[in-house]
N, C-alpha and C positions, 0 to 999 in steps of 0.2 A: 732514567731507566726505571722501570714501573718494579718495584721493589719484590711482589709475588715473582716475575720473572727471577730476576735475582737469588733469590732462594733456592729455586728450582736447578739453578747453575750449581749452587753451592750446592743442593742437595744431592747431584748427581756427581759433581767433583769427589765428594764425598766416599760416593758408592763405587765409582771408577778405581778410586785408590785400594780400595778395600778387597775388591771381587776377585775371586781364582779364576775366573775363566771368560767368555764369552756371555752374556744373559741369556739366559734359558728362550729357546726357541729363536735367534738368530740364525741365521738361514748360511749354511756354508756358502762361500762365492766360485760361482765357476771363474777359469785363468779369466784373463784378460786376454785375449791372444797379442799374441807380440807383432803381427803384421797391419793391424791397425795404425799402427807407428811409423811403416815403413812401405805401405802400398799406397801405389798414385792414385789407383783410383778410388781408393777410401776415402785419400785426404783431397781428393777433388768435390769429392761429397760433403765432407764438411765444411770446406772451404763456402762452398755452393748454397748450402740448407741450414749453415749454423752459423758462420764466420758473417756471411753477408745478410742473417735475418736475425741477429742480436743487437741489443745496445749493447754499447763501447766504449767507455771512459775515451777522451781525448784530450781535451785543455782546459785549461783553468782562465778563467774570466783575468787574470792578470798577463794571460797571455796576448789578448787583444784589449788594451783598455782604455780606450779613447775611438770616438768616431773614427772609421775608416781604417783601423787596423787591421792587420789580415796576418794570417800565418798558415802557411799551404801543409798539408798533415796526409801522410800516404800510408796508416799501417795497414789497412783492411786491402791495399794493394791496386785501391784505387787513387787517380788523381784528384785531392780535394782540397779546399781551402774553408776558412773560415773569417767572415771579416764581420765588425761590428757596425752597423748601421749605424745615419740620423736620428733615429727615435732608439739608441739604445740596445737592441737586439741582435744579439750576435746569432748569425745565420750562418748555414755551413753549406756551399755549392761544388758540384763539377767543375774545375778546372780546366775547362773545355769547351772553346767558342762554339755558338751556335752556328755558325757559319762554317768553317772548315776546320775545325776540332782544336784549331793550335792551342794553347794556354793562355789567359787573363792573367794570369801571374806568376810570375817567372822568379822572382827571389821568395826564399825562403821565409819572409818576415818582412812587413814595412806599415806604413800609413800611406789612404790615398781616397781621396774625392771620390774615387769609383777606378776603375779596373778596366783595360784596355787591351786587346788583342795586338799584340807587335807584330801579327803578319798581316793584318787588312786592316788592319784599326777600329774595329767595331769594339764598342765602349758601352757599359754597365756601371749604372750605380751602385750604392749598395746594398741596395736591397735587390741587385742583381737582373735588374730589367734595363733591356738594351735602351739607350738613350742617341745613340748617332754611331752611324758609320759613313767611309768614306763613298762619294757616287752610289747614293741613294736613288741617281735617277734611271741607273742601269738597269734596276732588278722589278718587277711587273708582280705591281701586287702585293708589295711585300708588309705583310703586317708585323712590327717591331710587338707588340703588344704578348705577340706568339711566340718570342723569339729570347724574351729571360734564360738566362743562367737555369740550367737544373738545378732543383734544390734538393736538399739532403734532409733527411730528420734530423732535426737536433734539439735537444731540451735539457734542461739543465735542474740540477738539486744546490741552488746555493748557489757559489761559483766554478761547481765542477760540471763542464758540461761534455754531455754523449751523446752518440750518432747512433744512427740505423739505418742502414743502407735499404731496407725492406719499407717502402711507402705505407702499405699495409700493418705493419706492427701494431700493437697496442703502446698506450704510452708509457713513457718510462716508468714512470711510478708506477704502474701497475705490473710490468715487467721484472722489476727487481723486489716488488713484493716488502717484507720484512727488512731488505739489506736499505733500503731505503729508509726504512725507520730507523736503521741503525746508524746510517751516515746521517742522518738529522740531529744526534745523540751530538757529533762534532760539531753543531751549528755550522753546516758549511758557507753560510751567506757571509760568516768574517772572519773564513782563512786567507791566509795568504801564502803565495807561492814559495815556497823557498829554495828549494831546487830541485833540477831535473836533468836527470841521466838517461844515458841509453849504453846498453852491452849489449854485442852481439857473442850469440852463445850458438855452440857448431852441434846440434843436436834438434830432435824434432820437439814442437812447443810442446809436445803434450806430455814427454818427455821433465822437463824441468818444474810443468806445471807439478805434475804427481809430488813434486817434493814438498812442496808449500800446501797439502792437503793432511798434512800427518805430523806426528812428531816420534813416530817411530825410531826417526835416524837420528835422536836428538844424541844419542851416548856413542856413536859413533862417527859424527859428521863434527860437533861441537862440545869434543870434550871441554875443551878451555873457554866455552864463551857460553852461549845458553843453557846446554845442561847445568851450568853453575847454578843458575834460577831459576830454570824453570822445573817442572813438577812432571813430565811428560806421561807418568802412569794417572794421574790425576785428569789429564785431559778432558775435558765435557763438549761432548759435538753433538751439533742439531741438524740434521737433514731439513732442508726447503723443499718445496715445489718449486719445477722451474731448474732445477740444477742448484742451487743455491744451497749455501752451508753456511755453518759456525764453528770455531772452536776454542775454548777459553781454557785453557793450560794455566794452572797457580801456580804460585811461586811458592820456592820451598820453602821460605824461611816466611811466616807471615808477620807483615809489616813491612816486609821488603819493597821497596822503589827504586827505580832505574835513577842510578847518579849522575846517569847523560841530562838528565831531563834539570839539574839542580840551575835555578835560576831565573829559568824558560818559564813567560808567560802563561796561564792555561787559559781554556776554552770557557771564556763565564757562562756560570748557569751549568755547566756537565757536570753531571753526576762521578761524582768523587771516587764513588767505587771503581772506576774504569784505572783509574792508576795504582788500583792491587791485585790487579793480575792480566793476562796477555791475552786480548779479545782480539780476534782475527776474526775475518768474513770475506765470503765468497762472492763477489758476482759473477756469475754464470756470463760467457766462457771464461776470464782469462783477467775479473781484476781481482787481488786479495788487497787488504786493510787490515793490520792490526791498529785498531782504532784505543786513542791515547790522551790524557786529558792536556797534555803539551804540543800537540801536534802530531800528524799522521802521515805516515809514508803508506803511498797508494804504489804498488806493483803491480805491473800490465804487461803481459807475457802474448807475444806477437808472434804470427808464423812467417818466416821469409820463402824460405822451401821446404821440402819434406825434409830436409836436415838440418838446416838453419833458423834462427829463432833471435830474437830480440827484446829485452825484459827491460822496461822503462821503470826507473825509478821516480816516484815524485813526489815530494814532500809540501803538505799544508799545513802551517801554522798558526795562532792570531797574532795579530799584529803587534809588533817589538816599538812601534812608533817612531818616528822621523829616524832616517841617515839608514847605513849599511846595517844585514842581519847580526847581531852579536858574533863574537866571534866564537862561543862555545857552540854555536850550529856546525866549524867548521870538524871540530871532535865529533861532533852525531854524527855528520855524515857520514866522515872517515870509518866510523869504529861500524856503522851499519852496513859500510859497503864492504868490508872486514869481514863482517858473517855473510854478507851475501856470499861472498868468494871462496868460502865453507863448501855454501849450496851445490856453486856453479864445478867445483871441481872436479868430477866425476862426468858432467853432461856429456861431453863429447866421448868419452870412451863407453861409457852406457848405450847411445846409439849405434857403437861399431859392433857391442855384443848385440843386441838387438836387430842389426842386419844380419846376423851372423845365424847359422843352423844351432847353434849350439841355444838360443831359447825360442819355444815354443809356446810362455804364457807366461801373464806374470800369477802367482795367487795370493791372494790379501787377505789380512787377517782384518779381527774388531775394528782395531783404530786405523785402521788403513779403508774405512766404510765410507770415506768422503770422496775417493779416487771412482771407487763403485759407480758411486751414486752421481757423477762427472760423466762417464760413462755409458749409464743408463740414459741420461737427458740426453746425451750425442746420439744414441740411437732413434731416441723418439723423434726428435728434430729431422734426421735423415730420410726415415722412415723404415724398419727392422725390413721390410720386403724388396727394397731396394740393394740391403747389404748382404754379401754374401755368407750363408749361413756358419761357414766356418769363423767370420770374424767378428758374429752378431754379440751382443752382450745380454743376456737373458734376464730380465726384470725380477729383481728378489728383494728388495729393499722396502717395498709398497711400504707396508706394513709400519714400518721405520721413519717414517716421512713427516714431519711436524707440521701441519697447518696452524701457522700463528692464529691469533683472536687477532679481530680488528682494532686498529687502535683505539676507539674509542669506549671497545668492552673490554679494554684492559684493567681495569681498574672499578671496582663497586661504586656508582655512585653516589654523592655525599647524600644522609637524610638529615 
């Protein structure tokens, strides 16, 4: 961590705790209107313009790890899989023959030489180019050549890799900008998986995302668990371009460390400082990271329907060396899924008020500037002329917005 940054946290930690109010010249926010939440045809717009032109957190290189492994992955509400080639590169394709749509792969998880359609039998390697189907001498013309698996974007930071549904994208790394330098911080090339959940949660994503953007609700949601340590008037947040944020919340008592963590290998070469206090990041839409010099849980908030929602939890850590994870991993889990079930408790009655007349908008204060600015990137994304102007979000943040330096003028160099 480039140490002038560092300071700047701290310098602003500092002044957070301290201030009576809002800083001078922060721009009141208009509601959020509440049918953003709950209109089809909004969230077919995002669905459309945002959901299917973002990268995505999806799997972890331990997911597939050996030639020919595959695991079929549906959150973006398409049919997909992902298998790792001959030379190494895990590719992510349509699960969908080129012939008459059926599926190449039908169990959730396997190894395999290449991938074959169970209703005509046309077969694909893995690098997803057809190689033989049956009575080849039926069909006039037919070039195999033309006839590959669709493929999907997929590129990877390490061993976490994400999709883009959008062929046109820019590349990840330029997409995710700074968050990117941030998960470089964990050396991701030597986590390892350690586990991975899924809750389904009866309310709309965008819904449960808002909670993980703040820590407003921390003396209300977690009197007995995080409020304990965490600092939540302190909190220091950075607006991105892109939709992207930060926010580093200190601990009250300094020198304080999380006791889950006593034992557990860390990340060699991470900066130390990351284990005295609670660094969280956004990517833009839907993964947050409190990044950790023990290991990181990545949460990935998915939309099912305009009511229903799915929040994957997934934990990378380095490597514990030969045989099963320690069993003190099994207390992290436990005690983290603990606070999650904090979070989630409220989701499904929050959406019944929110379909309900009785709200009209939400309005956000200071520290509630990351939901905003969540917000403002869904509109750009959409396009403010497409949405209807009662549920538009009107741009106020500009001003607020941190364009990191590049990484390599980070730092004065040596004379």
């Amino acid at each position: 961590m480039n140490p002038t940054e560092v300071q700047q946290i701290l310098d602003q930690q500092a002044y957070e705790s301290k201030r009576g109010g809002p800083p001078e010249g922060f721009p009141q926010l208009p509601d959020i209107p509440g049918d953003r939440y709950v209109d089809p045809a909004f969230n077919e717009l995002e669905r459309d313009r945002m959901w299917h032109k973002s990268w995505v957190y999806a799997i972890h290189a331990d997911e597939v790890p050996e030639v020919g492994s595959y695991v079929q992955w549906t959150r973006l509400g398409e049919p997909l899989f992902f298998i790792r080639g001959e030379d190494g590169t895990v590719r992510c394709f349509y699960n969908t023959c080129r012939h008459r749509g059926a599926p190449v792969v039908t169990e959730p998880s396997g190894k395999s030489r290449g991938v074959t359609c169970k209703y005509h039998g046309w077969t694909y390697n893995t690098r997803g180019e057809l190689i033989n189907l049956r009575d080849r001498r039926d069909f006039v013309n037919l070039d195999l050549s033309c006839r590959s698996l669709i493929e999907v974007r997929c590129e990877n930071i390490g061993n976490l890799y994400f999709v883009n549904l959008d062929d046109d994208a820019v590349s990840l790394r330029d997409y995710l900008g700074p968050v990117a330098d941030n998960l470089d911080e964990c050396r991701p090339d030597t986590l390892r998986l350690v586990d991975k959940t899924a809750i389904k949660v009866d309310c709309n994503v965008k819904i449960l995302l808002d909670a993980f953007f703040e820590v407003y609700h921390l003396k209300s949601i977690h009197q007995n668990t995080v409020d304990r340590f965490l600092d939540h008037r302190g909190s220091a947040i950075t607006l991105w371009p892109g939709g992207h944020s930060r926010m580093v919340t200190p601990y009250k008592r300094e020198g304080w460390t999380d006791p889950g963590i006593k034992g557990l290998p860390e990340v060699e070469g991470m900066d130390p400082w990351f284990a005295n206090t609670n660094y969280s990041v956004l990517a833009y839409p839907n993964l947050v990271s409190p990044i950790a010099t023990a290991g990181i849980p990545v949460l990935c908030f998915w939309p099912e329907t305009i009511d229903t929602m799915v929040v994957e939890v997934h934990w990378f850590a380095p490597s514990w060396g030969d045989g099963p994870r320690p069993e003190i991993w099994d207390t992290r889990l436990k005690n983290f899924l603990a606070i999650l079930d904090e979070d989630l408790q409220f989701a499904d009655k929050i959406q019944k008020s929110v379909e309900s007349k009785g709200l009209r908008g939400f309005p956000l204060n200071y520290q509630e500037r990351r939901i905003y600015h969540w917000h403002e990137e869904l509109d750009r994304r959409i396009g403010a002329a497409d949405i209807p102007e009662a549920l538009r979000v009107p741009e106020r943040l500009g001003e607020w917005v941190t364009t990191p330096a590049p990484a390599d003028a980070a730092e004065p160099a040596e004379t």
